[in-house]
N, C-alpha and C positions, 0 to 999 in steps of 0.2 A: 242438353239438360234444360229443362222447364222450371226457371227458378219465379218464385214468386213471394214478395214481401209477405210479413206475416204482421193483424194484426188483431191485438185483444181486446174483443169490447168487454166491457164491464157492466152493469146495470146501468138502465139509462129508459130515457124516456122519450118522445116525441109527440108532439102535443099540436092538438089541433088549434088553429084561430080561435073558434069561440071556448075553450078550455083555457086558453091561457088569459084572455078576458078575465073568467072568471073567476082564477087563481091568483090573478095580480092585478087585475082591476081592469076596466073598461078601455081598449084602444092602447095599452101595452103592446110594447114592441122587444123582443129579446135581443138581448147584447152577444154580442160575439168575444169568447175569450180566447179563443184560437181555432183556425180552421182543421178541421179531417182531414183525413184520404180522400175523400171524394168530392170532387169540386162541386164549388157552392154548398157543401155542408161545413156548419161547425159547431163545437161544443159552445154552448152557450154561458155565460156568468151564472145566472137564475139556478137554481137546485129549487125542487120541492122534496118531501118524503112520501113516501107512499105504507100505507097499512092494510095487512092480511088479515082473515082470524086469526091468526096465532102470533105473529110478530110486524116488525114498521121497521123499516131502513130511514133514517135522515139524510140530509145533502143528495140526493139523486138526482146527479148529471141531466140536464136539456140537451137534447139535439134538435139545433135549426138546419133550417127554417122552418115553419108552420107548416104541416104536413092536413091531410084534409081529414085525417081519421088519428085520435089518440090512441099510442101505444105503447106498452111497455114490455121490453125486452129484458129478462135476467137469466142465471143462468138456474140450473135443479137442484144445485144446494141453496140456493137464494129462497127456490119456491119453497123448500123443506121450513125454511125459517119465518114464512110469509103464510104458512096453511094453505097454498094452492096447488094447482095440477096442471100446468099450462101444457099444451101441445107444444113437439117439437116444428115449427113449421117458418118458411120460407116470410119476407117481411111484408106486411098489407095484409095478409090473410089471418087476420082475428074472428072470423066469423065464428060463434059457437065455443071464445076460448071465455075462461074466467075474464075477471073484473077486479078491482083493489081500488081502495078508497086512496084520492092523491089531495095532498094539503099541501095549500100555498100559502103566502104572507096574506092575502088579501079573500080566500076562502079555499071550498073544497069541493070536492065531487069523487060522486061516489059510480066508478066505469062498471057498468053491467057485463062488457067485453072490451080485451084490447090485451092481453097479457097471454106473451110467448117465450117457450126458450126458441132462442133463433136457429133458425137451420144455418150449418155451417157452409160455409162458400165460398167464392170466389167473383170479382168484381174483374170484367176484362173490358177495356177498350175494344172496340172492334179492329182494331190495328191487329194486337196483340192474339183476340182469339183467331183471327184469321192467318196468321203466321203459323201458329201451333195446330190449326186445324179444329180449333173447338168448336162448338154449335151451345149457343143458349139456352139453359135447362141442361146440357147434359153432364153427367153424373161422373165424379172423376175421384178416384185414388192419390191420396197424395200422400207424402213420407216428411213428416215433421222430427228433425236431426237435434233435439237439445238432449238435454241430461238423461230424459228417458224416452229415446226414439221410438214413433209409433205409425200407423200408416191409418188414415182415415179414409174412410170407404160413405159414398154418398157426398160428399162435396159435388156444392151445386153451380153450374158457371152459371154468373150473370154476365150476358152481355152485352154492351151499350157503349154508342159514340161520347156517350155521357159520364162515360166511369174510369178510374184510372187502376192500374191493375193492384191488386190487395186481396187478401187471404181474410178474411177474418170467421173469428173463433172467439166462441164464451172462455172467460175464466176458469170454468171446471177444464175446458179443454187444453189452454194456455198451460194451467198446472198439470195436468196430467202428464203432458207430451215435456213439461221443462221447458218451453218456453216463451219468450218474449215480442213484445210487440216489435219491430225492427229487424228478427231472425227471418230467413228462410225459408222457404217449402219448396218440396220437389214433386211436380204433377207427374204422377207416374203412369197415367194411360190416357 
């Protein structure tokens, strides 16, 4: 069996060097409140809010480190409440997506693009994909077992000497499927 941790991201944001400048002031450095799954990431202390036409989230999680392009990742009920349309798509590729105004303590900026629901996937060590036989990019079925079992189709391997193995899924999907960050998935092809 192909088991593989599961986990849930939630709304969050990744922010570029000169965005966070400009959010918190000149030569800001982001704090680390606890690391991720993925080495050398972690959730940051810092939250800014971010605002749609239609609605604003407060406290909105940072993810470090300084990534080279800002983004924001939420999931389609988020967008519904925010007045946007973001494409479903893989992380880095904001080309052509909406924009949302982001406020910080020390100012704001208003993204032209950068706002996605993330494509759901999977993160392999190349250990791991090489054991199970997976290839980077390819496209895999997996059966997530909580309260309401479901099987998701299009799960994307990512694979890298740089990643450690993880499942992750928006909120709309965590609730759908019944479960939690820490449960299981079974890659079924």
């Amino acid at each position: 069996m192909k088991q593989v941790p599961v986990g849930i991201s939630a709304r969050h944001i990744h922010l570029s060097p000169e965005h966070i400048g400009l959010l918190f002031g000149p030569g800001y450095e982001l704090k680390q409140l606890k690391p991720l799954s993925q080495p050398g990431q972690f959730a940051a202390e810092e939250q800014v809010a971010i605002a749609g036409p239609k609605g604003q989230f407060d406290k909105v999680r940072i993810l470090g480190p300084a990534r080279g392009k800002t983004q924001i990742e939420i999931s389609r009920t988020d967008a519904f409440h925010l007045g946007v349309n973001p494409p479903v798509r893989e992380s880095g590729n904001i080309a052509g997506t909406p924009g949302l105004k982001v406020i910080g303590p020390a100012g704001e900026i208003e993204l032209q693009e950068g706002v996605i629901v993330a494509a759901r996937h999977i993160h392999f060590h190349t250990d791991d994909a090489a054991k199970w036989g997976i290839k980077d990019k390819q496209r895999l079925r997996v059966r997530l077992s909580g309260e309401r079992p479901l099987v998701f189709e299009d799960v994307i391997a990512r694979v890298s000497d740089q990643y450690a193995l993880d499942m992750h899924i928006d909120t709309d999907e965590g609730n759908a499927a019944g479960v939690k960050t820490g449960d299981t998935a079974e890659i079924l092809d």
